[in-house]
N, C-alpha and C positions, 0 to 999 in steps of 0.2 A: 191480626194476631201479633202478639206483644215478641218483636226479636225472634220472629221463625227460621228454625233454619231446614233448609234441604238436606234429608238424608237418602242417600241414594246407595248407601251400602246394599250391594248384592251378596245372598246367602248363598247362593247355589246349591239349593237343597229338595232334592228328589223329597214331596212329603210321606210317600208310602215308605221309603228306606229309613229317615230320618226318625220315623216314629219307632222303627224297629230294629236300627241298628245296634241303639244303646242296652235294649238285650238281648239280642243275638250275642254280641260279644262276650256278655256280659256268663255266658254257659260255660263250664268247664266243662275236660273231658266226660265227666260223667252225669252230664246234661243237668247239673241241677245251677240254679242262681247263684255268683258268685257275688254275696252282698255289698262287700269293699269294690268290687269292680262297678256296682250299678254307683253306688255313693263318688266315687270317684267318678266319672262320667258326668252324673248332675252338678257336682263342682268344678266341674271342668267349664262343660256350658254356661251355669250362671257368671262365671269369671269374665268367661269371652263372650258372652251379650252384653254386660255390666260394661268393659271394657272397648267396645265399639259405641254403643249408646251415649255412655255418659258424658264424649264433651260435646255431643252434639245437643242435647238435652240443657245441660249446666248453664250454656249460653243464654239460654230463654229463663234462669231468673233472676231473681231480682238479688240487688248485691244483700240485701239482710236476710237470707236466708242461711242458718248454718250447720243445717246440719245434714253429714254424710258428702262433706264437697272438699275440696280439697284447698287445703291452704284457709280454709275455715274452722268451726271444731267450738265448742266451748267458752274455751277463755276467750277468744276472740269476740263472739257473743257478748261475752260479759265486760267488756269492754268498750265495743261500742253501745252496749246499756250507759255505760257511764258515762259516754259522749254525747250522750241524747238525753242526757238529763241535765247535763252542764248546756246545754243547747236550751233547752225548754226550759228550764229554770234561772239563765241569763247569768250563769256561775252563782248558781243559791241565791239568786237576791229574791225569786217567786216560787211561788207552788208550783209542785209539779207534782202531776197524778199519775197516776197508773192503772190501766185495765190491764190486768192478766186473767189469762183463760188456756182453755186444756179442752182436749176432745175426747170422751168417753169412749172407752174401748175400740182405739185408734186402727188399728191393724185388722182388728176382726169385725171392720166396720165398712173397709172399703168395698166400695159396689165394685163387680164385676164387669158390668154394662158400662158404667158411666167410666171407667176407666180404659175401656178398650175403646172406647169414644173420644176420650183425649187423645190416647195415641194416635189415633186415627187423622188427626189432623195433621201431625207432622211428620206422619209416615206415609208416604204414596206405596211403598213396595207391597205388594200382598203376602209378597213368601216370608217378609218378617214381617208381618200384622200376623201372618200363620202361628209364628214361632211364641209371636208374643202372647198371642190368646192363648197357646199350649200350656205356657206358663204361669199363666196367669188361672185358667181354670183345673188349674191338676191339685189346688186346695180351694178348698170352702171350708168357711167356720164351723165347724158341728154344734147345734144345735140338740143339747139332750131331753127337751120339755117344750111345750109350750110356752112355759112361764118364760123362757131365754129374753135377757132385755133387749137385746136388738130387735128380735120379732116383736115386742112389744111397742116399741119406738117407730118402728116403719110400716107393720101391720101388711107383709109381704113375708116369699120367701125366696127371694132374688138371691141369686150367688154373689156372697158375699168372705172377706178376709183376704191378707196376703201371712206366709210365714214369716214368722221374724228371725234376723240373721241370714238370710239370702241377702245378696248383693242385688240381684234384680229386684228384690221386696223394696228395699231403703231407696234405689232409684226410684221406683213407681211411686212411693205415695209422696217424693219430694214431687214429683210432674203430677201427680192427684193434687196437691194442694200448692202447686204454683196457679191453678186457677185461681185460688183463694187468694196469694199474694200478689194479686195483678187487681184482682178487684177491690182491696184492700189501699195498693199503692193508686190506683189510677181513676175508681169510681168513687171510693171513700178520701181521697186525697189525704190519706195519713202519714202523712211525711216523717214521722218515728213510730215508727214499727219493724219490728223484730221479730223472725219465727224460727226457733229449735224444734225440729221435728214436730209435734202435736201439741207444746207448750208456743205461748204466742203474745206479748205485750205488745200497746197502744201507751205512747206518751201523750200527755198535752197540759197546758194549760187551766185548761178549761173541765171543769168536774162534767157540766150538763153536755159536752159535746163527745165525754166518752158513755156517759149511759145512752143518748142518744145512736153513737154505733153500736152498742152493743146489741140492741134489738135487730140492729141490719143485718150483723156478722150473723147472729141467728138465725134469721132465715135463708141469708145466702148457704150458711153450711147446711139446711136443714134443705132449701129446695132445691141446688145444683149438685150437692155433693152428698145428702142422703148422712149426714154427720150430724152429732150431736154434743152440745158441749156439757164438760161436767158441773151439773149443777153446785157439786160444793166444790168448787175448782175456779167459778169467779170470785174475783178478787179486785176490788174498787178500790184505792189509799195513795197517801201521798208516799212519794218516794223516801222523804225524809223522815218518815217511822218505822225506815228499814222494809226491804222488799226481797221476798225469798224466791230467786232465779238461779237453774241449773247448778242448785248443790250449796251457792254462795246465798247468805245475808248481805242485801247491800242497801251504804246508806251513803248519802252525802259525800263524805269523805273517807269512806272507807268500806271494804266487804270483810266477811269473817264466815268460816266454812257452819255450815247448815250444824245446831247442834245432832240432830241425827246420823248426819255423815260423820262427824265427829266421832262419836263415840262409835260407831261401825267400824272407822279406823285403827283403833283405840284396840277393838276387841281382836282385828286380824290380823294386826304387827302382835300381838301377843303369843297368837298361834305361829308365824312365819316372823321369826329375826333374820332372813337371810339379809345379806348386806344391800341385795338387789332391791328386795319388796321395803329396807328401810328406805332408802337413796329414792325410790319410785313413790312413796309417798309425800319424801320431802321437796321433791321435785314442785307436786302438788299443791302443797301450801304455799311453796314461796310467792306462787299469783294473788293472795290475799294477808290479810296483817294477822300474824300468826305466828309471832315469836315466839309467844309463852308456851304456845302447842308443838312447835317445834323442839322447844327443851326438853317436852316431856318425852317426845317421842328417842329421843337422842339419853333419855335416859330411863328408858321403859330396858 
């Protein structure tokens, strides 16, 4: 196992009390549910698992992972994008290709099983293996038909999803698909590669050596991790006809913000001129070459 580390954090957690304390308390005097006290509770707990877990976790990936880590983030992604292209293209003097890819409905995709089976290797404690399956099984994807594409993709009805916006969610599918970035770095030997979240670039050289992985990364995602990528979400081209990653167009010598995002921006400094949401936007562009859009915004 790739940089394992020992966690031996003890819960001390009676599990009959544990299940039932957060609503017990949760009763006012006149015994009905007091909803802000259960909500408050659940965010309490995800904070302080999130918070014990994560630097033991963080350690086991790989440095081009960015996202939801600290001292990581976006720009920084976008960044070493650009260093990995001056790398693989020798500072522009060759081509340089690009696989990007995305995983079809990422969140309400993770397997339940295969997940508590990852933890399971870096956790010997049983009372957090308890806590984490607690967590982990208190949502499932709903399914309203038959037709659902999941079910149609796996041809099962295995517990599957995490919510999004939990802090334990954002940890679990970075350790769900740090399997992916170990077999990526260490069996596919792809020395530029890059993963934000469920979006995920492959540099090289070589045109035939990235459709060649991409049949592999398909099956790896389809037969360890029960994932599926989006079919209209590959994306084969050279870096130098511009490549649209995490919000930014980038090309060669230069990124320029997504015109989508653009204009989304465009529309919400119109609604909100407070000085904060102007300054928080400008903040924004100055990572990309954006003068002209900065005049406008500076005179919207």
């Amino acid at each position: 196992m790739f940089g394992k580390p020992d966690i031996s954090v003890s819960v001390n957690l009676n599990k009959n009390e544990s299940t039932w304390y957060p609503i017990l308390a949760s009763f006012n005097a006149s015994n009905k549910y007091n909803p802000k006290s259960i909500q408050r509770m659940v965010n309490w707990m995800d904070h302080t698992i999130y918070r014990i877990l994560y630097p033991f976790f963080d350690r086991t990936f790989i440095a081009d992972s960015y996202s939801c880590r600290n001292e990581k983030g976006t720009h920084r992604a976008i960044d070493r994008f650009q260093a990995m292209f001056r790398q693989v293209s020798r500072n522009n003097t060759q081509t340089c290709w690009v696989l990007k890819l995305d995983i079809k409905k990422f969140f309400a995709s993770i397997d339940h099983d295969i997940l508590k089976q990852i933890l399971a290797k870096y956790i010997p404690d049983q009372d957090i293996m308890w806590l984490l399956e607690e967590i982990i099984m208190s949502f499932r994807t709903p399914f309203r038909n038959p037709d659902d594409w999941i079910l149609n993709q796996v041809q099962d009805d295995r517990p599957r999803g995490l919510p999004l916006g939990n802090l334990t969610s954002q940890l679990f599918v970075n350790v769900y698909l740090n399997e992916f970035d170990q077999f990526v770095k260490h069996k596919l030997k792809a020395s530029y590669y890059i993963r934000y979240a469920d979006d995920f670039v492959v540099l090289s050289h070589d045109h035939g050596e990235l459709i060649n992985q991409l049949t592999t990364i398909q099956g790896f995602l389809k037969d360890k991790l029960k994932l599926t990528l989006h079919p209209g979400k590959v994306i084969l081209k050279t870096f130098a006809s511009g490549l649209d990653f995490l919000g930014w167009m980038n090309f060669p010598t230069h990124k320029v913000l997504r015109t989508a995002t653009k204009h989304r921006m465009l529309r919400r400094i119109k609604l909100d001129l407070k000085p904060q949401a102007i300054q928080s936007y400008l903040g924004l562009l100055k990572h990309g070459d954006t003068y002209e859009l900065q005049k406008k915004f500076l005179n919207i």
